[in-house]
Each structure stands twice: as structure tokens, then as C-alpha cells.
Residue, then its C-alpha position, 0 to 999 in steps of 0.5 A: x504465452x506470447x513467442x518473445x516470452x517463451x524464448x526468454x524462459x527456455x533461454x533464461x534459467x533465472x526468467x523461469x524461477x522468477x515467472x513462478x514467483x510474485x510478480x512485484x515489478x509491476x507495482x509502479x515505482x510512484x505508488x511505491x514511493x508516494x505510499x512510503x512517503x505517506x508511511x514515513x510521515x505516520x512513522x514521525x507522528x505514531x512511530x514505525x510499524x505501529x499498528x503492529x505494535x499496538x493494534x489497529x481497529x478496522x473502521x479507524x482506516x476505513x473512515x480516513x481512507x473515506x476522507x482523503x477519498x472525499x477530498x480527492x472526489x471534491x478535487x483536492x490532490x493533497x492532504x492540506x496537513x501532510x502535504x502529500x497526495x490524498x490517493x497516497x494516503x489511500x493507499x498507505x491505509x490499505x497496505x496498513x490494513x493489510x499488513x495488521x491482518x495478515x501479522x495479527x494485530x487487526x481487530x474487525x471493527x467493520x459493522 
């Protein structure tokens, strides 16, 4: 640790709790604002928190998060349908990916 740091943590009882917890505030406040966007417009269309609902299938996810990766690479920034940053979309997949995993509702679907 660098001298700075030590000296908050010796001095701060809550910096020192909070050095052994996740450290969330480094996700930058645009990813989390552009994803939530993207998720938000999911929602209008499937309904929040769907895919904990209904199950997801892996390879579902997997080919969208190629698209809008394709998109991206052919220099497209936005989704022509949503109007929101493909990258955005990306990471709405990947935090839906994760979330189905982790809550159960996740069917491996991968070859």
C-alpha cells in the first residue's frame, strides 16, 4: 500500500471495513448508467427481470452480444433500433448472462 492509503486506514475505522468489501466504486458511473439504459429498455419490451422469470438460454446472449460487437467493429455506435450505444448493449448481455447464472435461471446452451 502506498503511505496516503495507510494513513487513511489507520485513521478512518469505516475506510478500513470498507478496504475488505467489493470495491463497486470503481465501475465507472457511464457503464453503469448506459447499461441501465439498455436494461431499462429490455424491460419495456420483455419486462423487468425477465430472464430470471423465464430462463435465459446461453447462446441466445452470446450471438446479440456478437452483433452489436460486429456493429461496433463496422463502426456503428448505436443500436439503429434502441438508439443506444452497442458497447452498451454488450454489457446489458453480459450483466444478464451473469445475473441468470448466478440466481439459476441459466440453461448452458454453449457447444
Amino acid at each position: 500500500m502506498n503511505e496516503c492509503k495507510d494513513v487513511i486506514l489507520l485513521t478512518d475505522p469505516k475506510a478500513a471495513a470498507g478496504a475488505k468489501k467489493l470495491p463497486l466504486q470503481l465501475l465507472p458511473p457511464i457503464f453503469n448508467a448506459e447499461t441501465a439504459k439498455v436494461l431499462a429498455h429490455g424491460a419495456e419490451k420483455y419486462g423487468e427481470w425477465n430472464w430470471r422469470e423465464k430462463g435465459i438460454k446461453t447462446m441466445t446472449y452470446v450471438g446479440a452480444i456478437r452483433r452489436h460487437l460486429d456493429a461496433y467493429l463496422d463502426g456503428e455506435d448505436l443500436d439503429p433500433e434502441s438508439g443506444l450505444r452497442h458497447l452498451a448493449h454488450i454489457a446489458a448481455s453480459v450483466a444478464v448472462l451473469l445475473d441468470s447464472e448466478n440466481v439459476g435461471t441459466l440453461t448452458d446452451t454453449r457447444p
